[in-house]
C-alpha positions as CSV (number, residue, x, y, z in Angstrom):
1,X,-48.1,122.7,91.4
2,X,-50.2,120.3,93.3
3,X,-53.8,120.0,92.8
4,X,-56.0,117.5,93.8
5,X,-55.1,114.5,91.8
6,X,-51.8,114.9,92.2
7,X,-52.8,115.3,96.5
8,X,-54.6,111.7,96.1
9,X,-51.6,110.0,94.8
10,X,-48.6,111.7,97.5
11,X,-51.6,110.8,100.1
12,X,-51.1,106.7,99.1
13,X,-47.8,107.3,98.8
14,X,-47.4,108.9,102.4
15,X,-49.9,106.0,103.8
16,X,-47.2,103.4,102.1
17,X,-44.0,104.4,103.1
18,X,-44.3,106.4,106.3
19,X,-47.0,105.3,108.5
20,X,-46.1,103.5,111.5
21,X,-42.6,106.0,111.1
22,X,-41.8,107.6,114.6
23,X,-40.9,111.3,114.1
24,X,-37.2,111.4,115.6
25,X,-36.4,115.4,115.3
26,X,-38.8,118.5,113.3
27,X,-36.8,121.1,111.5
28,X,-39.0,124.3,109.9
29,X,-38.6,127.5,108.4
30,X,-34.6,126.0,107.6
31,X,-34.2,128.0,104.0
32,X,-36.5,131.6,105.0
33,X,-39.0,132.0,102.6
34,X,-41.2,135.6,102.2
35,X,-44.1,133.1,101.0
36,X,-43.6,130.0,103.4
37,X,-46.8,129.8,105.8
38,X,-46.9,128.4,109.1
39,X,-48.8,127.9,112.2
40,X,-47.8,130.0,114.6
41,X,-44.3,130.1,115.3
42,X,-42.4,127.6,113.6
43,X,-39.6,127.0,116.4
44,X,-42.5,124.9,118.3
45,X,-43.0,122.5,115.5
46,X,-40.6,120.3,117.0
47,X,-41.7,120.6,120.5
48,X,-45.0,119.5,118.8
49,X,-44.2,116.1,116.5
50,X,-41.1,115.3,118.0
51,X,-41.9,111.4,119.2
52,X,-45.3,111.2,117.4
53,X,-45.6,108.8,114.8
54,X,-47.7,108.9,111.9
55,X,-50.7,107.3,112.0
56,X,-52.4,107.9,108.6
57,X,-52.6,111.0,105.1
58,X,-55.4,112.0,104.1
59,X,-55.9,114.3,100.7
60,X,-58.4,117.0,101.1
61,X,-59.0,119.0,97.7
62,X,-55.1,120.2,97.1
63,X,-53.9,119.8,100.1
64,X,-52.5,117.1,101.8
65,X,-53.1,116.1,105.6
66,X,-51.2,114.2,107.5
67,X,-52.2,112.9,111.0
68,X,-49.6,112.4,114.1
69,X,-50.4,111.7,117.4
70,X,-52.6,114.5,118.5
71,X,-50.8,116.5,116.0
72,X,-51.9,117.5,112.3
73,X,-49.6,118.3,109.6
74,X,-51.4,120.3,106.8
75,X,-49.2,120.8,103.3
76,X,-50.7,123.1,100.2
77,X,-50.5,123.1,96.8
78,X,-47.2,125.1,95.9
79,X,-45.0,122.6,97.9
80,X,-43.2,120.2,96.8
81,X,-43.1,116.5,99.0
82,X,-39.8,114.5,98.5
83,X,-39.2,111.2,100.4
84,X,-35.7,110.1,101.2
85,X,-34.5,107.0,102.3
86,X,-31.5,106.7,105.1
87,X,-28.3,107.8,103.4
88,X,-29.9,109.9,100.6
89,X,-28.2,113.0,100.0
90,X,-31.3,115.9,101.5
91,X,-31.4,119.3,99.3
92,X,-29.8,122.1,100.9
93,X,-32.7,124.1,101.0
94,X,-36.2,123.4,102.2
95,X,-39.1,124.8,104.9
96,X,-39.8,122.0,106.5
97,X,-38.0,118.6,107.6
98,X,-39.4,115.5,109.3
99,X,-36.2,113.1,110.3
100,X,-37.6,109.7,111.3
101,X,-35.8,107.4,113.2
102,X,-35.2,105.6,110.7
103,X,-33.1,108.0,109.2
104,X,-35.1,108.4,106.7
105,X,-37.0,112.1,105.9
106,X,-39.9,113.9,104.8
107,X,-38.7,117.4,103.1
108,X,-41.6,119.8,102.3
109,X,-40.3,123.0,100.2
110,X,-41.8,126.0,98.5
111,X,-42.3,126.5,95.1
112,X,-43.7,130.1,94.9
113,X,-45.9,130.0,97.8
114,X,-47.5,127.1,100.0
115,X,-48.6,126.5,103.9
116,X,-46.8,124.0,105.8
117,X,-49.4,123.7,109.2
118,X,-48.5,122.0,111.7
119,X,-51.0,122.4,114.6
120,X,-53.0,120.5,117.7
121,X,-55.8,118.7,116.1
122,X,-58.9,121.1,116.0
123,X,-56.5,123.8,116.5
124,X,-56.5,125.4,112.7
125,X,-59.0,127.4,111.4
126,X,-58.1,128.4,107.5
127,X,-61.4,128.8,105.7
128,X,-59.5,126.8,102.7
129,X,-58.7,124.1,104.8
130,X,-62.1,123.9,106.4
131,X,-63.9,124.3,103.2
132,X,-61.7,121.6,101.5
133,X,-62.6,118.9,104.3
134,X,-66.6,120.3,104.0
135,X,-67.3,119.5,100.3
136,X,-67.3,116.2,98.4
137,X,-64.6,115.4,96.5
138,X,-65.3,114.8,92.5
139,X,-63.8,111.2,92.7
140,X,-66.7,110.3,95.0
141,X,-70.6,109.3,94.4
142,X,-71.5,112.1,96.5
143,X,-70.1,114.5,93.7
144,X,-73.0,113.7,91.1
145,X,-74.8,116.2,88.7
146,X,-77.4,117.4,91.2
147,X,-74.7,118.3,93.6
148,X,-72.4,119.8,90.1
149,X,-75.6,122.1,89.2
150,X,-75.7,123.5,92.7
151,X,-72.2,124.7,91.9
152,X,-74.0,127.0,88.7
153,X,-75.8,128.9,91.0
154,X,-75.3,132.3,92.3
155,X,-75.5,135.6,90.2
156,X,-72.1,135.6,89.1
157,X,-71.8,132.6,88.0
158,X,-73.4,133.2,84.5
159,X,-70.9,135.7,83.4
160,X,-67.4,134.0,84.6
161,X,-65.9,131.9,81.9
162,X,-65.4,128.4,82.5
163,X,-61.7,128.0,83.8
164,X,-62.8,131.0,87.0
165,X,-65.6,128.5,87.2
166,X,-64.0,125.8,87.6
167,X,-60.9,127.3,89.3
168,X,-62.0,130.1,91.6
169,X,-64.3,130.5,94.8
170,X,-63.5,127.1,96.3
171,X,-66.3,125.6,94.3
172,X,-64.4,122.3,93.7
173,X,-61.5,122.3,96.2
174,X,-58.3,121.1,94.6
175,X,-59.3,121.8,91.1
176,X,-56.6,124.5,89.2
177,X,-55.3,126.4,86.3
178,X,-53.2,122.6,85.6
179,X,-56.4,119.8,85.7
180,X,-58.7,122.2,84.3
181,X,-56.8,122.3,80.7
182,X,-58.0,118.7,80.3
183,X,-61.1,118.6,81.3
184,X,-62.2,121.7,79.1
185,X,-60.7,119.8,76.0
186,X,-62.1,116.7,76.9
187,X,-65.4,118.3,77.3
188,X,-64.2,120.7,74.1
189,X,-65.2,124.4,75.7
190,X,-63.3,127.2,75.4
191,X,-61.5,128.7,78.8
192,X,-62.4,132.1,78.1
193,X,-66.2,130.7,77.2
194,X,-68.9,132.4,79.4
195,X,-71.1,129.5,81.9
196,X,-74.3,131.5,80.6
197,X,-74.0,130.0,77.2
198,X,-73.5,126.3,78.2
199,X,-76.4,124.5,76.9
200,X,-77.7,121.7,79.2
201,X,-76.1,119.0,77.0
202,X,-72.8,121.1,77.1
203,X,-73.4,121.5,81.2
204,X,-73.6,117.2,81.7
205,X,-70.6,117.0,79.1
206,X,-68.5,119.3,81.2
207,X,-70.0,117.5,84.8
208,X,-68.5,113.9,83.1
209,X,-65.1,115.7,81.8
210,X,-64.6,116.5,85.5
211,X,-65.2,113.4,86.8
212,X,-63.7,111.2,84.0
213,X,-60.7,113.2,83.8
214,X,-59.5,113.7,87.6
215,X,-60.0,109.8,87.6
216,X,-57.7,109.4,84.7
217,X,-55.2,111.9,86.2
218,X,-55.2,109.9,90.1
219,X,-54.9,106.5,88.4
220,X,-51.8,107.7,86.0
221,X,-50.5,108.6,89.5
222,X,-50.4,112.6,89.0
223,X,-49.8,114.6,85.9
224,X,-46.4,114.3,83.3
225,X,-45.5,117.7,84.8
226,X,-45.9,116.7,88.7
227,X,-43.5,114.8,90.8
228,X,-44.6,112.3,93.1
229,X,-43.0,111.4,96.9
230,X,-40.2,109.8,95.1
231,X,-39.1,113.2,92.4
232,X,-40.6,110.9,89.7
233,X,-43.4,112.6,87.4
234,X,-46.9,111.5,86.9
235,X,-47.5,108.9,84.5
236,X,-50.6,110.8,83.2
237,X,-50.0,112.4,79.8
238,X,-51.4,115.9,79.8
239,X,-53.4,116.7,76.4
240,X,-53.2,120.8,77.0
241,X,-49.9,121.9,79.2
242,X,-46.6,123.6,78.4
243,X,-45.5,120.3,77.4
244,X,-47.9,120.1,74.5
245,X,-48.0,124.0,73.3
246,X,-47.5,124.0,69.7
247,X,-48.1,120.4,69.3
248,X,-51.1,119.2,67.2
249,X,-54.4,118.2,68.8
250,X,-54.8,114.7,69.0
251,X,-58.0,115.4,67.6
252,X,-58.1,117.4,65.1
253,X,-54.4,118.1,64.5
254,X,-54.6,121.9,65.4
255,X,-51.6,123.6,66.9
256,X,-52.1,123.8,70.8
257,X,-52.2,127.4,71.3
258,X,-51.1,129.2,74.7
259,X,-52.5,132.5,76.3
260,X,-52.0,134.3,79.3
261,X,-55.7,134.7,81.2
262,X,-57.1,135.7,84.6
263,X,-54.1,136.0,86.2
264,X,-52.6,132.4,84.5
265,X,-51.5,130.6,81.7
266,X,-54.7,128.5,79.1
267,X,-54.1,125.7,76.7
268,X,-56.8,125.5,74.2
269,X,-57.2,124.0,70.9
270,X,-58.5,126.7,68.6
271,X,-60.6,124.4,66.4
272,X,-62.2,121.6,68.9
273,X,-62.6,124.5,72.0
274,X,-64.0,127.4,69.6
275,X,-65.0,130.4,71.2
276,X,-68.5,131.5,71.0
């Protein structure tokens, strides 16, 4: 599922091959899906882009934004972006369709849930999406440690364990159940580990894992268990995913373990992420 690194990379992607591409025809809501979101009705999404031209992307936390005229285009994690050049055989399925006219395409489908926006600038008001655009990405200087430690405050925050810290509550937009696996490893804490018994040292460990690891993961252009605008996957070898489970830790040469938790799968390495 897309999550932010993953957004970054489809964003340069989208900059590279479509902008300046007129938008000839707009088809949505193709293939009915019970957890496809739109805005508003999606009959008018043509009425709407038809004869814009994109202009520029833009990747806020997970989602992708894409800019058209006076028009936005909004996609969220759980869809999948394909490009297709003129001639390329489209799927038969999909939620959303931008033919250029070019004859090429932009196809946006659902995975298992995702909004495909499409809206008058200024027009949308989801708290995710405005939240997402609000708070500093962790790729940027603006995302330091004072900023990280105002993330640990709040009278919950002691007693969730560190993957609903990292992954709930919109605390670091973009950030899921897939990046988080490496950046506990990398910064060896255990997902079911309560924040309260961090130590400080453990706290700036985790602050770097975030930032050094998200880095990593944009500049391998998306994780090995992502696909990019083109269907190929990201060139960023996951340590912890289900393509590692069983496997030995490239530290320590412990078997990867897998659990099911909060509503999710965890990747954890029972000897380097001990629970305590």
């Amino acid at each position: 599922m897309m999550e932010l690194p993953e957004a970054v990379v489809m964003t340069e992607q989208i900059n590279a091959t479509l902008k300046g591409k007129k938008i000839a025809r707009v088809t949505a809501n193709h293939s009915p899906h019970k957890f496809a979101w739109f805005f508003g009705d999606p009959e008018i999404y043509d009425d709407l882009l038809a004869g814009e031209t994109v202009e520029q992307a833009a990747p806020y936390g997970g989602m992708v934004e894409i800019t058209a005229g006076g028009a936005k285009i909004v996609f969220s994690e759980g869809i999948n972006l394909r490009y297709f050049a003129a001639g390329e055989k489209l799927p038969a399925k999909h939620q959303l369709h931008l033919e250029f006219t070019d004859g090429s395409s932009l196809i946006g489908s659902v995975q298992m849930y995702g909004g495909l926006w499409a809206f008058p600038d200024g027009a949308f008001t989801n708290p995710y999406y405005a939240v997402a655009r609000e708070k500093p990405s962790p790729l940027t200087e603006e995302f330091d440690y004072p900023y990280f430690k105002t993330l640990l405050m709040g009278e919950k925050v002691p007693s969730l364990p560190a993957k609903a810290f990292l992954a709930t509550g919109q605390r670091i937009p973009g950030l899921g159940n897939g990046a988080l696996q490496d950046i506990l490893w990398r910064a060896r804490i255990h997902p079911k580990r309560k924040m309260a018994t961090l130590s400080q040292e453990e706290l700036h460990i985790l602050f770097s894992a975030v930032k050094s690891v998200l880095v990593e993961m944009v500049a391998g252009g998306g994780r090995d268990t992502e696909r990019d605008l083109y269907g190929h996957p990201g060139g960023y070898q996951t340590i912890l995913s289900k393509k590692t489970v069983g496997g030995p830790c490239p530290a320590c040469g412990t078997a990867i373990q897998k659990a099911a938790y909060l509503g999710g799968s965890i990747y954890f390495c029972p000897e380097c992420q001990k629970l305590r």
